[in-house]
C-alpha positions as CSV (number, residue, x, y, z in Angstrom):
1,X,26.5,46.5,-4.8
2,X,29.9,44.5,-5.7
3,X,33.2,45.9,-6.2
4,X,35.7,44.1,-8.4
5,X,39.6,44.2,-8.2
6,X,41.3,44.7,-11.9
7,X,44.6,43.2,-11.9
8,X,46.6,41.9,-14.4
9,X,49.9,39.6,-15.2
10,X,52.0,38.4,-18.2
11,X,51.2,34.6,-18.3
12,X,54.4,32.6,-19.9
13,X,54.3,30.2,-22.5
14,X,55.0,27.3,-19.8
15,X,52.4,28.5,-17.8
16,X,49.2,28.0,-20.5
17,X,47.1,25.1,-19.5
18,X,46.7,22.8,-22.0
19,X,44.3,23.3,-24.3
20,X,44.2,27.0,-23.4
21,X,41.6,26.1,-21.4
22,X,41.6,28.6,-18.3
23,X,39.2,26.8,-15.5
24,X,38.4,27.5,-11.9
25,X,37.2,30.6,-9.4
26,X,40.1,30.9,-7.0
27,X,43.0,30.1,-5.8
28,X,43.0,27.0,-5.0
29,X,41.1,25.4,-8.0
30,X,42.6,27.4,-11.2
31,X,44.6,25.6,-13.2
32,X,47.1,28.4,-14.1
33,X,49.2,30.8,-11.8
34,X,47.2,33.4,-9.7
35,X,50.2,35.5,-8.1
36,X,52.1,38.3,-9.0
37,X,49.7,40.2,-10.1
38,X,49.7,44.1,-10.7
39,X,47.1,45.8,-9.0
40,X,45.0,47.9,-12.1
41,X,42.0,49.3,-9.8
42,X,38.6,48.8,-8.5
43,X,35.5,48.7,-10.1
44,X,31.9,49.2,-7.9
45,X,28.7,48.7,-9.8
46,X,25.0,47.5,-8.5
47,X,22.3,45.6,-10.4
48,X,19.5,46.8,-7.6
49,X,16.3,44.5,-7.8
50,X,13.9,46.0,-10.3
51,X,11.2,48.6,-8.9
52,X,8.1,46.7,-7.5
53,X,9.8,43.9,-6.3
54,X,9.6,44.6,-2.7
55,X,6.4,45.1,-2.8
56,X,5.0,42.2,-4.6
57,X,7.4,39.9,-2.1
58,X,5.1,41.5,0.7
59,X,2.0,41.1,-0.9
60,X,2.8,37.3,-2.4
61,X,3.1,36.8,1.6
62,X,0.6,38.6,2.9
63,X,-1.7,36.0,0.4
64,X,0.0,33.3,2.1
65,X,3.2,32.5,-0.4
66,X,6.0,31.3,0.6
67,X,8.5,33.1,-1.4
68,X,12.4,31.8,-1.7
69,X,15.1,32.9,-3.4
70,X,17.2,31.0,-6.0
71,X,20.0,32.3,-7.2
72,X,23.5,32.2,-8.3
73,X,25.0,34.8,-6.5
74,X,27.6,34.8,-3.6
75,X,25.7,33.9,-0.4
76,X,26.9,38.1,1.2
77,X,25.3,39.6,-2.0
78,X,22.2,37.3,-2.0
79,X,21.3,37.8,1.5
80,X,21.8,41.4,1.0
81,X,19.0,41.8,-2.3
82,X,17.0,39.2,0.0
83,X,16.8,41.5,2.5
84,X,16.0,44.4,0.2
85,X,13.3,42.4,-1.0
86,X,11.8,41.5,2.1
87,X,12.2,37.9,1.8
88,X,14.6,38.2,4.7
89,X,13.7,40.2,7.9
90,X,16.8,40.1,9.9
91,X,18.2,39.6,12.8
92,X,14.3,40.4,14.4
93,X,12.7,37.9,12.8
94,X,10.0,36.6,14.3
95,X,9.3,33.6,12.5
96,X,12.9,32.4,12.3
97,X,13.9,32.9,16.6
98,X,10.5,31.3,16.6
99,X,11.7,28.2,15.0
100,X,14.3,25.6,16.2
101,X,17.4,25.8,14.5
102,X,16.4,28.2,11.4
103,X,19.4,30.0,11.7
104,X,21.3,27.0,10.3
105,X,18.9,26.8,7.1
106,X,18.9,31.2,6.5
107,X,21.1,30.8,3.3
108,X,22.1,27.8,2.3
109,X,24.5,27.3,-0.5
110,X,25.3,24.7,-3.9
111,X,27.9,23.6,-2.0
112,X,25.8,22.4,0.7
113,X,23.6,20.2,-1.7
114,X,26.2,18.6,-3.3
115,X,25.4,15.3,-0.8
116,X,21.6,15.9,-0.6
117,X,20.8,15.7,-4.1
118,X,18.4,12.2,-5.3
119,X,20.0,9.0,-6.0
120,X,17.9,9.3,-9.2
121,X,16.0,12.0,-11.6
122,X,13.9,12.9,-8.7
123,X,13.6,12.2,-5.0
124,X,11.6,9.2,-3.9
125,X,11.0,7.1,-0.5
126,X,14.2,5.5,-0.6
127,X,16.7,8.4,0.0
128,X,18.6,8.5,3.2
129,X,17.0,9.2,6.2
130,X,19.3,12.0,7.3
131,X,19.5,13.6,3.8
132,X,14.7,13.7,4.0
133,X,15.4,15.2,7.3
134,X,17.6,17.8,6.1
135,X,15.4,19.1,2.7
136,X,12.3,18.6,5.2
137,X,14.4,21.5,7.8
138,X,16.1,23.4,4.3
139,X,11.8,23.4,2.9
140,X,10.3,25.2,6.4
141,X,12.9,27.6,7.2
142,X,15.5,28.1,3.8
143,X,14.3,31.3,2.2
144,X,17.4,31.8,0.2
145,X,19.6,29.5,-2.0
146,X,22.7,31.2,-3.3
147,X,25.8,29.8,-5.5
148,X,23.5,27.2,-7.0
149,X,23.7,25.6,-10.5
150,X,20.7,24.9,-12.8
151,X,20.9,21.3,-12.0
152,X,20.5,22.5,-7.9
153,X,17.5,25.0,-8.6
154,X,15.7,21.6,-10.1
155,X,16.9,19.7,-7.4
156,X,15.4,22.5,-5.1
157,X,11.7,22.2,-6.5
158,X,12.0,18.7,-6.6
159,X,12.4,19.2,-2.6
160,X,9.7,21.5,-2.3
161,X,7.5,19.6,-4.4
162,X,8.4,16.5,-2.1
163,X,9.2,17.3,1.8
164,X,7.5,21.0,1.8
165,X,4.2,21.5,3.7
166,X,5.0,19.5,6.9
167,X,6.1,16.6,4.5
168,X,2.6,17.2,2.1
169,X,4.5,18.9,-0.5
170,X,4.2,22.0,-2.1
171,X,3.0,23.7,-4.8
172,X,5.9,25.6,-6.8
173,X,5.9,28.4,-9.1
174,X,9.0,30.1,-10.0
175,X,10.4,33.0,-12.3
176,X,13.3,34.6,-13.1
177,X,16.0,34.7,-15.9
178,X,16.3,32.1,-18.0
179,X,13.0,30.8,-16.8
């Protein structure tokens, strides 16, 4: 579920970026004037996961899947369908009080990749040492990626593919839109 805020404002000529170009999500990054504005109303809607979903998350790990989450969303909403979906379990989850320091991989977001991404196309033995320990720590307990990019979710295989499995790798499928 996501509720919007509708709000308007009369943008002067001075105040146009150039190009008309509008950029940025906030702010502190927009490139044009995000006060004064009159308050229009709210807006609620909800995209709920499709029916089925839920269940074939449980049964993909019953067989023994490891099943993670990629998505674009803010990290509140994705960790909210995550849990709908039962990739996430909680508070009570057993796996993740078993395991030292999960709760600092739970949801990790684009922002947090930005310095752990390959030096080149792909990740090979020469990356930093602290940046193999990381993806080897984000590939056992991450089971939810939120506010990435496309260039992250390839970044995110390429991890899987290299420093998942105890450092083995592993095998990756993955589906969704635009996939």
């Amino acid at each position: 579920r996501r509720v919007l805020c509708i709000a308007r404002r009369q943008i002067r000529p001075g105040e146009v970026p150039e190009g008309a170009k509008f950029e940025g999500t906030g702010p502190n990054d927009c490139n044009f004037p995000m006060r004064d504005f009159e308050f229009i109303g709210l807006y609620g809607i909800e995209d709920p996961p499709k029916e089925g979903v839920a269940l074939a998350v449980l049964k993909a790990q019953r067989a023994g899947v490891k099943v993670v989450m990629v998505t674009g969303d803010h990290p509140d909403t994705a960790r909210a369908i995550a849990a709908r979906i039962n990739i996430l379990h909680g508070d009570n989850d057993l796996e993740g009080d078993q395991l030292h320091g999960a709760e600092d991989f739970s949801v990790i977001t684009g922002s947090m990749l930005e310095s752990r991404v390959p030096k080149t196309d792909n990740f090979t033995d020469d990356e930093l040492p602290e940046v193999v320990e990381w993806w080897k720590k984000a590939t056992q307990h991450t089971r939810v990626f939120a506010r990435v990019s496309p260039i992250h979710k390839q970044v995110i295989v390429q991890a899987y593919q290299k420093y998942g499995y105890d450092g083995l790798g592993d095998v990756c499928a993955m589906t969704g839109d635009g996939v």
